[in-house]
C-alpha positions in Angstrom: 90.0 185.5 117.0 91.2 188.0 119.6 91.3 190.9 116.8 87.2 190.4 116.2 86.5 190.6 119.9 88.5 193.7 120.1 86.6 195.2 117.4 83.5 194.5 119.3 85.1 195.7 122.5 86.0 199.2 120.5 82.2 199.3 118.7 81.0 199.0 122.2 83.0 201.6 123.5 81.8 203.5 121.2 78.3 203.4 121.6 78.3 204.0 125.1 80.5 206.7 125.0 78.2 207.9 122.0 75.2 207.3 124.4 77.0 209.3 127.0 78.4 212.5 124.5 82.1 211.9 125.7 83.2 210.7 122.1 82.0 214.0 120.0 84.0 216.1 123.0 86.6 214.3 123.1 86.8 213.5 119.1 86.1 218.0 118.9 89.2 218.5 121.3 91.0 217.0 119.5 90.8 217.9 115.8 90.6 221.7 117.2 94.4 220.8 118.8 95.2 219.2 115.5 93.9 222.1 113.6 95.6 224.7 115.7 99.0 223.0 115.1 98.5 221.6 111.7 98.3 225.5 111.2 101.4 226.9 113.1 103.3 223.8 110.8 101.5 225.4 107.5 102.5 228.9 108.9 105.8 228.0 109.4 106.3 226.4 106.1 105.3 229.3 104.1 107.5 231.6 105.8 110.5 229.6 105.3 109.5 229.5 101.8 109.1 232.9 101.3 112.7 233.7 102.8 114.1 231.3 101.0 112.7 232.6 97.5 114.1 236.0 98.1 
């Protein structure tokens, strides 16, 4: 029982903070921070592959 009300508390987080534009920020924030080191990881990857092919 105490997982469905914590569902409903998160929903209703949700809305407000949907309501009040904090969640799009916040949610944009973060996938550009995600992005920007998913990235650098990808970056870093393909240069060790490289040096290790030659």
């Amino acid at each position: 029982m105490k997982q469905v009300s914590l569902l409903q508390d998160l929903t209703l987080f949700l809305k407000v903070s949907e309501v009040l534009g904090t969640f799009p920020a916040l949610f944009g924030f973060y996938s550009t921070q995600r992005e920007q080191t998913d990235g650098k990881r990808a970056k870093r990857l393909f240069n060790l592959r490289k040096t290790v092919t030659n």
